[in-house]
PAFI-963788 format. One record per residue: residue in one letter; x, y, z of N, C-alpha, C in turn. Coordinates in pm, whole numbers, plus 50000, padded with zeros to 5 digits. Atoms other than C-alpha are relative to their C-alpha. Example, Ala and Ser with C-alpha at 12.3 -4.5 7.8 and 13.67 -1.06 7.14 Angstrom:
A500894988150000512304955050780500905012050000S499184988149994513674989450714499235010950073
***
This chain:
X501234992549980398019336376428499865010049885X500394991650115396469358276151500465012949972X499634984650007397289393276089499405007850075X501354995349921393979404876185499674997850159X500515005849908393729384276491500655005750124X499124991649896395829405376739499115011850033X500224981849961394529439576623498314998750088X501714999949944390889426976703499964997350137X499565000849840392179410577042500405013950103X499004982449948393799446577128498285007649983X501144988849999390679465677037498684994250053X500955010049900388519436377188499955008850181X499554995049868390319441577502499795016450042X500024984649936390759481377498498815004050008X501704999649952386949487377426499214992950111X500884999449862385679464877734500825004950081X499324990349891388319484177939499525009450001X500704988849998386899512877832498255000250062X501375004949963383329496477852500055003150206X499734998349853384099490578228500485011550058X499834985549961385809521578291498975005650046X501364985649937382969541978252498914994750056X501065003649908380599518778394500494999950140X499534996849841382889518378723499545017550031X500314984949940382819561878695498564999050047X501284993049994379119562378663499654990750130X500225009949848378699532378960500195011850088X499704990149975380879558879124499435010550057X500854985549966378979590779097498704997650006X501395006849990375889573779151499804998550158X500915002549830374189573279544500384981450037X500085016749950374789538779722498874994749933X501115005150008371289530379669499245001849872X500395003250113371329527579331498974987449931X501165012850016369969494779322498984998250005X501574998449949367009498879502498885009549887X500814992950031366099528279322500515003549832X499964997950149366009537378936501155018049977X499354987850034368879568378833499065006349931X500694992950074367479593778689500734999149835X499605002250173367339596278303500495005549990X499624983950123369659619678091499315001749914X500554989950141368619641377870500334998449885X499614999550155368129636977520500895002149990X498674993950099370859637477268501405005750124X498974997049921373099644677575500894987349973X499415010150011376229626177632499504988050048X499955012249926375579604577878498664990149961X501265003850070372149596677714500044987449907X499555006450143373829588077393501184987350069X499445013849963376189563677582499244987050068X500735007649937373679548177814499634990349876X500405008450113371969539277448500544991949933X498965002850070374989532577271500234981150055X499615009749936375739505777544498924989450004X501215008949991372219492677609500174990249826X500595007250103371779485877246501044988949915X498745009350039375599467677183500184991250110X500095015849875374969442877536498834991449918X500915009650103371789432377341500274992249858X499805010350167372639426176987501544989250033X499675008549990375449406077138499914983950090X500535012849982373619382277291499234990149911X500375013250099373799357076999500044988550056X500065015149974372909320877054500744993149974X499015005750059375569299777015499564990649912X499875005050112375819283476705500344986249983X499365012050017378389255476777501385005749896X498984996150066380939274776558500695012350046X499224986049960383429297976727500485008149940X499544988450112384059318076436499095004349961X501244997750019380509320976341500035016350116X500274992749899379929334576698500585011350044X499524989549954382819355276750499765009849942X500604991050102382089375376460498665006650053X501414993450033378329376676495500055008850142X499734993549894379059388476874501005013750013X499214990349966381799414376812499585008749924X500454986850115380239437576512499125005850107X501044984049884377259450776821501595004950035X498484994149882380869453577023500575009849889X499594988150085382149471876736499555008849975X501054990950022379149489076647499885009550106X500224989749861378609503477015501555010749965X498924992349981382109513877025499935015249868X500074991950137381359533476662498865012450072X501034988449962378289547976821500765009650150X499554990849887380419560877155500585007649908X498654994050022383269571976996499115017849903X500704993250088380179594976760499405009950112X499854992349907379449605777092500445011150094X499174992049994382159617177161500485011649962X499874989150110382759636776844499055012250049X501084991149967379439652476960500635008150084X499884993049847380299665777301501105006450018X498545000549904383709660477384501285015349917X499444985850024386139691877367501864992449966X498625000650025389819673477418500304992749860X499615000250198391529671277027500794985950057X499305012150069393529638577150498924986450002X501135007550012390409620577237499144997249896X500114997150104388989634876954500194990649930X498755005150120391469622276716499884983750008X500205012849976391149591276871498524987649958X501224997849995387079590676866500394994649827X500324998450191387669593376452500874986149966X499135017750031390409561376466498774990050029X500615012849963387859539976622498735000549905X501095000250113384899553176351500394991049897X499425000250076387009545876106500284984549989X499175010149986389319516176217498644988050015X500965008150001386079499276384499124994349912X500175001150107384299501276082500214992349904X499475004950087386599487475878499744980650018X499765015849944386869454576132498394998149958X501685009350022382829447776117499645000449828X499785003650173383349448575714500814988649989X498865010049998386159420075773498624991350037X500385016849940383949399875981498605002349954X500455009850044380989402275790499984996049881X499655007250101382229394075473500934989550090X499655015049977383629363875703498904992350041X501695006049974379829358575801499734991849895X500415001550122378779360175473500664989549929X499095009650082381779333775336499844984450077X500025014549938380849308975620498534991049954X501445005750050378239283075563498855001750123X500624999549914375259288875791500134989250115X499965011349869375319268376160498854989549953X501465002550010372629239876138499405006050095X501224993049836369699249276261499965014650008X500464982649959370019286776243499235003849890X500314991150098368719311875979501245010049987X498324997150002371679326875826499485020949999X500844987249917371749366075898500225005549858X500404992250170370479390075638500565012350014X498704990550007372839413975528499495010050059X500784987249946372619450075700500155008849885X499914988650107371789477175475500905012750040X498964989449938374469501375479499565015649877X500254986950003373239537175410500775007249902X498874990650027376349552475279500154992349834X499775005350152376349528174951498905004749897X500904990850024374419552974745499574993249845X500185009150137374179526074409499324987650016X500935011349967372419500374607498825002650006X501784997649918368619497674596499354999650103X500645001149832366799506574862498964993050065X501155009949956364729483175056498565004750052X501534993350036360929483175086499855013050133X500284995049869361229499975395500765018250008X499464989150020363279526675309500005013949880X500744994650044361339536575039500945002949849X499294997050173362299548374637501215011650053X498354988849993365449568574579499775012049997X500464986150024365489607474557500804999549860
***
């Protein structure tokens, strides 16, 4: 098995533990009759706000279509999973007061990060599925020598 292929299994695994975790607390502290009826929203920029989003928007972007290539897929499916986890853990940083969580919060910026750079320069190296449209790179912000796209307008 690969080098790689453990640590991603391990941080696969510990992020939907975590995932679930806190969707069991908030089940939890939530009225029986949740179902029936709509929770109330959080508040802006609050935590729980910023996770609700965090989560909503990393269940969606991993509902990729399968391809027919399980390496394709796992990839294109685990960068939201990575991504969310990048956006909690930023969450965290925000709010959260305990330094080992913290500390932890900045491993998974960091570490997570690093993995959705692995897999998609393994995107990018595979040949497209038939039949799909192959995915167009994401513009990453922080590369301050790349041109900026039409959308993002001329440089300062």
């Amino acid at each position: 098995m690969p080098r790689l292929a453990v640590p991603l299994i391990v941080a696969g695994m510990t992020l939907g533990g975590m995932a679930l975790g806190y969707g069991a607390a908030l089940s939890q502290a939530e009225p029986a009759h949740r179902h029936t009826a709509h929770p109330p929203e959080p508040a802006d920029g609050g935590f729980d706000a910023l996770m609700a989003r965090s989560m909503e928007r990393m269940h969606a972007d991993m509902a990729v279509p399968p391809s027919g290539d399980p390496d394709r897929d796992f990839a294109a499916m685990m960068i939201p999973h990575h991504q969310g986890a990048i956006d909690m853990a930023k969450a965290q940083l925000i709010h959260g007061r305990d330094p080992v969580l913290r500390r932890l919060a900045q491993g998974i910026i960091v570490e997570q990060g690093q993995e959705i750079e692995v897999m998609r320069r393994a995107l990018a190296d595979r040949a497209p599925a038939a039949g799909t449209v192959p995915l167009a790179p994401v513009p990453h912000p922080h590369h301050h020598d790349a041109a900026p796209t039409p959308e993002q307008g001329p440089t300062r």
